[in-house]
C-alpha positions, 0 to 999 in steps of 0.5 A: 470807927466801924466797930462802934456803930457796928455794935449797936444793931441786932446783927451788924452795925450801924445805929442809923441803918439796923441792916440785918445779915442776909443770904447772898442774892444772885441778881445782878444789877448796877448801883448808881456810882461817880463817873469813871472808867471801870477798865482802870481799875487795879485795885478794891477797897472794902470796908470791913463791918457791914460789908464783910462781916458783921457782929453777932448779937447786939453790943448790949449783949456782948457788953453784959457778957463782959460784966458777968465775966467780972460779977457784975449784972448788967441789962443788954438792952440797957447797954445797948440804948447807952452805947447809941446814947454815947455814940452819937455823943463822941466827936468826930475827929479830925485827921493828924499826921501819923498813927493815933495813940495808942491805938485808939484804945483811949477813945474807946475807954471813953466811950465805954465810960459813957456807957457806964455812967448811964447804965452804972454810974456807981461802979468804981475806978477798978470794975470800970477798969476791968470792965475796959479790959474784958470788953475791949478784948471780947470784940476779937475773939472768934465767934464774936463776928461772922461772915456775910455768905457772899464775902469768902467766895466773891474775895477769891474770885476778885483776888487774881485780877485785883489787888484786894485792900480793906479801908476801915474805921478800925484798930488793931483787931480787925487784922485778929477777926480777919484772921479768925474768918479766913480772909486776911490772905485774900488782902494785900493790904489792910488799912485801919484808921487808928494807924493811918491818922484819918477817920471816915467820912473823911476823904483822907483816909483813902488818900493816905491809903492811895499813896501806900498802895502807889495808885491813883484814884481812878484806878480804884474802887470802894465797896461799902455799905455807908452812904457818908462813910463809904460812897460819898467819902471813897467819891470825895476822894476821886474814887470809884464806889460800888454801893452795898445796899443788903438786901437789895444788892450783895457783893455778888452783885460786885462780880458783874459790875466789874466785869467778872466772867464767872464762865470764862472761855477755856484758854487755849 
């Protein structure tokens, strides 16, 4: 899932990459893409952690502010080496038909289990429980996430002329953070995982979120920043991919990539 990876960098995401936030650059360039016809497209898909907003401090950080909430010390940056520790330790998994259970809030407790057992193996049953509760709701709370500059700007411009949907690795929080960053009224529709039964990489994701929106393939493109869970899955699908590689591009970049004419001509 997208919040997991993103939990593990000093300022947004994932373990393998470590992007830091960036100011939005203003010089257009064309990411390579699949093949395809960009006057097809009616609708973006975009990915949610590292592309629209991305975690403030390192998961370590927010992990021991949950501890202390409940008396218990922990060391962020022991935190942090656990949590990429059980990360990678998680299986990927494969798609089932319909929703995950229980919101996925299972997996999550596993992982956090993970965790503990390397930064705090005698911890019993009950902090471990508490420990579960408090962090699992930190992640939606405001403030914890923020906005990359360019998102707010770049989604209002793109909202008159396309429908505008997220494809994310997530769970019911994200509609909550969304909210808390203003953006969910510029989204006809958010797609999360833990509801649609299928997980990036895998390419069902994006066939499941095709069929809710009533649209074919080529007539959508996905903006994200991971080269397996965002191109090469939004690809495998048959869609479109605009590559997000911060700070060599920015999702202003995406504006003159579809065309967008930030001068129009007066309409008469």
């Amino acid at each position: 899932m997208q919040l997991a990876s993103s939990h593990c960098a000093t300022q947004n995401h994932r373990p393998e990459s470590r992007k830091v936030a960036n100011s939005a650059k203003t010089t257009f360039h064309r990411p390579a893409q699949t093949t395809g016809d960009l006057k097809l497209i009616k609708a973006i898909f975009f990915d949610a952690v590292g592309t629209l907003f991305y975690l403030t401090k390192t998961v370590g950080h927010h992990y021991a502010l949950a501890g202390a909430q409940i008396g218990i010390h922990l060391d962020a940056q022991q935190l942090d080496r656990a949590f990429a520790s059980a990360w990678t330790r998680m299986p990927r998994r494969s798609a089932i038909n319909g929703p995950r259970q229980n919101d996925d809030r299972d997996w999550w407790r596993q992982l956090v289990n993970l965790v503990l057992d390397e930064v705090a193996p005698a911890l019993g049953k009950l902090d471990r429980d508490n420990f579960f509760q408090i962090a699992y709701g930190h992640f939606a709370k405001p403030g914890v996430w923020e906005l990359y500059p360019d998102a707010p700007d770049v989604l209002r411009a793109l909202q008159p002329r396309f429908q505008l949907a997220v494809v994310s690795n997530f769970d019911r929080r994200l509609r909550l953070i969304l909210r808390h960053l203003n953006l969910s009224r510029l989204f006809s529709h958010i797609f999360i995982s833990s509801e649609l039964g299928a997980d990036k990489p895998d390419p069902e994701i994006f066939r499941r979120a095709l069929r809710q929106i009533n649209l074919q393939p080529q007539e959508v493109l996905h903006v994200g920043d991971d080269p397996e869970r965002d191109w090469k899955a939004a690809r495998a699908a048959g869609l479109l991919a605009f590559e997000l590689q911060r700070p060599g591009n920015s999702l202003r970049d995406l504006l003159a990539w579809v065309g967008w004419d930030s001068n129009p001509e007066p309409t008469p």
